[in-house]
C-alpha positions in Angstrom: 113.5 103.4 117.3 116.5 102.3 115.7 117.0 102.7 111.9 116.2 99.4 109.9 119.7 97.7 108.0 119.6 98.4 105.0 119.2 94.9 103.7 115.9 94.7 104.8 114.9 97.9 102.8 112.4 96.9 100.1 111.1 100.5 99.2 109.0 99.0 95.9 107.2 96.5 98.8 104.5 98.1 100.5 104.6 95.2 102.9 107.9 93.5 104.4 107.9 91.0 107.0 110.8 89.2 108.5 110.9 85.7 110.2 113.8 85.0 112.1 114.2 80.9 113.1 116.2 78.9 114.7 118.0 75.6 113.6 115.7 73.2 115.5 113.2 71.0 113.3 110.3 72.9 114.3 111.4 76.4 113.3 111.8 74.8 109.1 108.4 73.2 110.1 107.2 76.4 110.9 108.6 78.5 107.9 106.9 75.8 105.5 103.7 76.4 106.7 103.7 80.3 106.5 105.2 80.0 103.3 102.1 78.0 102.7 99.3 80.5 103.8 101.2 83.0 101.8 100.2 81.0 98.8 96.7 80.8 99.6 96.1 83.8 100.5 94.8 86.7 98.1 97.0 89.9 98.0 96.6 92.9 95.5 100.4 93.6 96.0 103.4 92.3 96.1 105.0 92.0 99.3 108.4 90.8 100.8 108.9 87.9 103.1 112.6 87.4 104.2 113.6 84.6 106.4 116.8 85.1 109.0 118.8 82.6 110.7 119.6 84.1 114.0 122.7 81.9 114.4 124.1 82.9 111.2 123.7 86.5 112.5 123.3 87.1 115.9 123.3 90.8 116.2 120.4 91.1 114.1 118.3 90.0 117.2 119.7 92.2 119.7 119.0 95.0 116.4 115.5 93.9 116.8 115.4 93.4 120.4 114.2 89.7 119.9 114.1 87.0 123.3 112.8 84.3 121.3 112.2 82.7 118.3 110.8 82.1 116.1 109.1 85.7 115.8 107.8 87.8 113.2 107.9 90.9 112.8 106.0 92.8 110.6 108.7 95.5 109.4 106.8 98.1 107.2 104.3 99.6 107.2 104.4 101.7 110.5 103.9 100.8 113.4 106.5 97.7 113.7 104.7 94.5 114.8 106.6 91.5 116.2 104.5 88.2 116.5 105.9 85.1 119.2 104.6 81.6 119.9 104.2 77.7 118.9 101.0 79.5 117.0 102.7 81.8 114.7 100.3 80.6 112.1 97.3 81.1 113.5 98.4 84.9 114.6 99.1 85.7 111.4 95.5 84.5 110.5 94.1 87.3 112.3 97.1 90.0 111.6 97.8 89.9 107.8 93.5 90.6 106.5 94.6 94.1 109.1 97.9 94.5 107.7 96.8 93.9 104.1 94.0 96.6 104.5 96.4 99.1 106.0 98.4 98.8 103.0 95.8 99.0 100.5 94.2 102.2 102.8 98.0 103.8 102.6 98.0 103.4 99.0 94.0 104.5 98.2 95.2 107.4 100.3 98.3 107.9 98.6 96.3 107.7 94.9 94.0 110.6 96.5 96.7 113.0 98.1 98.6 112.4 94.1 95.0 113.6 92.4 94.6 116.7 94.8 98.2 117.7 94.3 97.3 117.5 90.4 94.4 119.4 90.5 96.5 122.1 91.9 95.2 121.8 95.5 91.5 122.4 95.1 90.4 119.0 97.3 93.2 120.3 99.9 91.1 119.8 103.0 89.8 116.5 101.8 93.5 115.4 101.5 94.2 116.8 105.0 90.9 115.3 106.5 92.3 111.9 105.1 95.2 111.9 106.1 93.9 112.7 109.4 92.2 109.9 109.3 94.9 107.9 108.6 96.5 108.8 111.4 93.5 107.8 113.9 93.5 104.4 112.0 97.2 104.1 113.1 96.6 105.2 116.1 93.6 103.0 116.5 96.0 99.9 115.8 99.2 100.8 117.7 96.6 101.0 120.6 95.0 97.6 119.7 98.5 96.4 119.5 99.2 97.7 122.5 96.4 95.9 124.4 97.8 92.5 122.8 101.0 93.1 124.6 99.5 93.7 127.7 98.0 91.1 128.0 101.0 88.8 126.6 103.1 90.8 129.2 100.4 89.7 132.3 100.0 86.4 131.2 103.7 86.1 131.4 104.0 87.1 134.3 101.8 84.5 136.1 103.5 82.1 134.6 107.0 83.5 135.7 106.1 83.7 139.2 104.8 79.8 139.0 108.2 78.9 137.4 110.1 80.4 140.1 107.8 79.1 142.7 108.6 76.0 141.5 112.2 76.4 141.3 112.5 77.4 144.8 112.1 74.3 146.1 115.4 72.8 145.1 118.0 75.9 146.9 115.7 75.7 149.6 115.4 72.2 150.6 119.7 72.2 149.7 120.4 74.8 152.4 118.1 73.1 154.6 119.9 69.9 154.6 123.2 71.6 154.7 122.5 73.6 157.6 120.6 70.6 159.5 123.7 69.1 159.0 125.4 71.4 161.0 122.6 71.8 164.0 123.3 67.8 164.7 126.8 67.8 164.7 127.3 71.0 166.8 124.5 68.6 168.5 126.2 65.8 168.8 129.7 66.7 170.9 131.2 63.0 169.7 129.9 63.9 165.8 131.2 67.3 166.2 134.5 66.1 166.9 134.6 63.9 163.9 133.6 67.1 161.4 136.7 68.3 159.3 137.1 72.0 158.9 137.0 71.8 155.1 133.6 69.9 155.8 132.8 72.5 157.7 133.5 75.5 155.5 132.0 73.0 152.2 128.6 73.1 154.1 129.1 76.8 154.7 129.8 77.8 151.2 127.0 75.3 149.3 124.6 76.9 152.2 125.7 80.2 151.3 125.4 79.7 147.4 121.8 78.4 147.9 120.6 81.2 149.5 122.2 83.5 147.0 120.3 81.7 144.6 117.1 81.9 146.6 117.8 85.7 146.9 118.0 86.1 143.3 114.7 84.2 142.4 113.0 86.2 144.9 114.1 89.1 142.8 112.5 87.8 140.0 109.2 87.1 141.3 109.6 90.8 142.6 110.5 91.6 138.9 107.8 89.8 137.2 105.0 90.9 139.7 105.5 94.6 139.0 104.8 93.5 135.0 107.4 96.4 134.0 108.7 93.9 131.4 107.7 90.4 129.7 111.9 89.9 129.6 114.0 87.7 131.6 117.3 89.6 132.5 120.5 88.2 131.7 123.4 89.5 133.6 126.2 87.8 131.3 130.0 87.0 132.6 132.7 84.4 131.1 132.6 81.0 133.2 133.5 77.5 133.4 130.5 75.4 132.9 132.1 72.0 133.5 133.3 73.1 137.2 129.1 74.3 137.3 127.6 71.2 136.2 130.4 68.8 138.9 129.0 71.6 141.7 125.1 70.7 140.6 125.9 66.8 140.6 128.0 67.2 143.9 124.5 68.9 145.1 122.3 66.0 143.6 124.5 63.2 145.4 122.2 62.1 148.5 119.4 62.1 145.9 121.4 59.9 143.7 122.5 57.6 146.7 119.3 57.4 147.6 118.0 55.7 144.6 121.5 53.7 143.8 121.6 55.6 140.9 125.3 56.0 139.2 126.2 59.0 137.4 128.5 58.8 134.6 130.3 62.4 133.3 132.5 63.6 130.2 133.3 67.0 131.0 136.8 67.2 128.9 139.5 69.3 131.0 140.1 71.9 127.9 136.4 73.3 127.9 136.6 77.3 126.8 134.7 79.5 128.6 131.1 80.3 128.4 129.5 84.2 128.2 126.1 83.2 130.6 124.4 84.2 133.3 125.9 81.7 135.6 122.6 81.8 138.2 120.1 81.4 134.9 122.2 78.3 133.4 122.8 76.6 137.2 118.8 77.0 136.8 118.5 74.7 133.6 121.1 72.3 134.8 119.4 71.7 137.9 115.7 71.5 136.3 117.1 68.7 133.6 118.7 67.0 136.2 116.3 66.8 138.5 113.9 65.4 136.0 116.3 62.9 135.1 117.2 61.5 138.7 113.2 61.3 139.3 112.6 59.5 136.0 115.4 57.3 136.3 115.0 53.8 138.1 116.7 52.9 140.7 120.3 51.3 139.8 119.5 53.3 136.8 123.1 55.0 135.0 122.8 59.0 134.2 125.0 60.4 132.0 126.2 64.5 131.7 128.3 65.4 128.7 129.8 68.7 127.5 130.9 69.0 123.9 132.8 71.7 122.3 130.8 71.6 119.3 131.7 74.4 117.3 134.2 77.7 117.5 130.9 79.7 119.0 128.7 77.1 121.0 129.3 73.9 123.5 126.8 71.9 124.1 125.2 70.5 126.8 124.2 66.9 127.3 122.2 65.0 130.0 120.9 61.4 129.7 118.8 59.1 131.6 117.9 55.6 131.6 113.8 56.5 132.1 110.7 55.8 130.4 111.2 58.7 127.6 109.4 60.9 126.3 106.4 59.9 123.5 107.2 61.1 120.0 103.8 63.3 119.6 105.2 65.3 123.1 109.2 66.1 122.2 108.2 69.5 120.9 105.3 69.8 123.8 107.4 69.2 126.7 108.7 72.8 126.5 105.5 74.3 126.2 104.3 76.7 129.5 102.2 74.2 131.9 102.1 71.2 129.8 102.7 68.0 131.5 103.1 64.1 130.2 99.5 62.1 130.9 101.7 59.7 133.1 102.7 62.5 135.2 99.7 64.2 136.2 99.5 62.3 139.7 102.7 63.9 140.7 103.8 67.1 142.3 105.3 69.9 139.7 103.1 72.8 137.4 105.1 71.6 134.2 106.6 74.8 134.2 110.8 73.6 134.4 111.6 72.8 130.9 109.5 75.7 129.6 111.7 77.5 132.1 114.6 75.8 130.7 114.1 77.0 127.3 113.5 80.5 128.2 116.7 80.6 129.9 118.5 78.8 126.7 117.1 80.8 123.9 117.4 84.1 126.4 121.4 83.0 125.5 120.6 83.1 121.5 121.4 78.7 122.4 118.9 76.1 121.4 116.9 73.2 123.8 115.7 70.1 122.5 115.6 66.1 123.4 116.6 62.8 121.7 114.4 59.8 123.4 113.2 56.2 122.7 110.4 54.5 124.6 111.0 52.4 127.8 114.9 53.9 126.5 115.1 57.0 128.2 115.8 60.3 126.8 119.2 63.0 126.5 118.2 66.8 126.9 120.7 68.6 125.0 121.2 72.4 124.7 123.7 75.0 123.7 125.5 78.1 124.7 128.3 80.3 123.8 131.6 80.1 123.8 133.0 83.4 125.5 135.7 85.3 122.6 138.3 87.7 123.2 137.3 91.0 121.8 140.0 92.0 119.0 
């Protein structure tokens, strides 16, 4: 385990726990409310809470090996406990009564072990009988812990393997049509004769790329199946995203035809580069705009931005001119299975977006949507800009 920076060394707090947050709405919503069941709540000691930005300091979550946030951790005492989830709240509930009694048994044990070593070791084997104890109770809740993350870790995985399951269906119904394409002209002598080369080698390469991307979800599925770990893996590599979000729209064009849908794009020509896992972030441009071509009316306008909003992030933007999304649902809408009451007649596990936000947060960015009723709504998100090391 790696040694714990020094800032967040507290050694006159038994109890430390850490919160790191995002910058979305919900994350200050959420460090309110545990600030308010620390109020409430009844301790003996004094503890420390300490709340960390992880866009103000990045590193620290790769320190603490963090995927997303918010999380808590619980940072001393031994063992290290990290808590995840929309419910942060309620699992700290049920941990802090445990954590608060393994403090106060460390410390009874403590005053103990301090009165033998006074009395010049006569209670010796009471002291060594204790702190054997101790060490089961430890034991007892690094196993319970454990058992938690086990079962986090399975539940995850069925819920990866429906995501991807889902996803599949977009690569593989593009190759299809790409290589039907080319069975009817090869087909069709007088067609044939009408087909380009560069057409040719277009349909080729996009047919290609899809299976790729087929072939790496597979791997997933393969991945998430054996359970070996709850984590999606990044495989990061400097990129332009504006030439990947013009190949998505150019794969979303018969779609868009279909429907007389026009597609309106600011992608500014002196974009930097982006540090992402190219496949991963094809995957969120593709969910978000698949949504927003079947949302979208017909002779409806979408619009796909890209702002260089900072020196460290750009920013991702994609509109649509659909029925948006209620205001009690904004946070929702990312959440693992949940789908709108309108859309429960039609196909889909509600599983993209909560996809989407995996991927996004997996990239230390942030996910979230901007909508008005009968309106439509703009997904935004964020990723890094990639930096010359120094």
């Amino acid at each position: 385990m790696q040694a714990i920076p020094e800032q967040f060394i507290n050694a006159e707090a038994p109890l430390q726990i850490l919160l790191f947050i995002d910058q979305r709405p919900s994350s200050r919503e959420q460090v309110r409310q545990i600030r308010s069941f620390f109020k409430q709540v009844q301790v003996p000691f004094t503890f420390d809470f300490q709340v960390v930005d992880v866009g103000e300091q990045p590193y620290l979550a790769e320190h603490f090996r963090l995927v997303v946030t918010p999380a808590l951790i619980k940072l001393h005492p031994e063992p290290r406990q990290i808590l995840t989830g929309t419910d942060l709240v309620a699992q700290l509930e049920r941990w802090f009564p445990r954590w608060q009694r393994s403090v106060e048994d460390q410390r009874l044990e403590s005053s103990k072990a301090l009165k033998a070593a006074e009395k010049g070791g006569a209670q010796s084997s009471s002291v060594v009988q204790s702190a054997e104890l101790l060490k089961l109770s430890d034991e007892v809740f690094r196993l319970q812990r454990e058992r938690e993350e086990l079962r986090s870790q399975l539940h995850f995985k069925d819920q990866i393997i429906s995501m991807l399951a889902h996803d599949l269906r977009n690569p593989l119904t593009a190759a299809s049509i790409a290589i039907e394409t080319l069975e009817i002209a090869y087909k069709q002598s007088e067609q044939a004769a009408r087909l380009k080369p560069e057409m040719l080698a277009n349909l080729l390469k996009h047919a290609r790329s899809q299976i790729r991307t087929i072939d790496r979800m597979i791997t997933d599925i393969l991945q998430a199946a054996r359970g070996t770990n709850a984590e999606l893996h990044i495989q990061l590599e400097k990129i332009n995203l504006g030439e990947l979000c013009q190949e998505v729209l150019t794969d979303f064009s018969d779609r868009v035809e279909a429907k007389h849908q026009t597609v309106e794009t600011d992608i500014p020509s002196d974009l930097p580069l982006v540090y992402v896992d190219a496949g991963r972030i094809r995957q969120v441009v593709v969910n978000i705009l698949d949504n927003a071509v079947k949302y979208t009316p017909i002779d409806g306008t979408i619009h796909l931005s890209i702002l260089h909003r900072t020196t460290q992030k750009v920013q991702v933007s994609i509109c649509d001119t659909g029925p948006g999304v209620p205001v009690e649902n904004r946070e929702r809408i990312f959440e693992d299975h949940f789908r709108l009451q309108r859309d429960e007649a039609q196909d889909g596990y509600g599983i993209g977006l909560s996809l989407c936000q995996r991927i996004v947060r997996a990239h230390y960015g942030q996910i979230w949507v901007d909508s008005v009723a009968d309106q439509g709504s703009c997904f935004h998100f964020t990723l890094p800009v990639y930096r010359l090391q120094s």
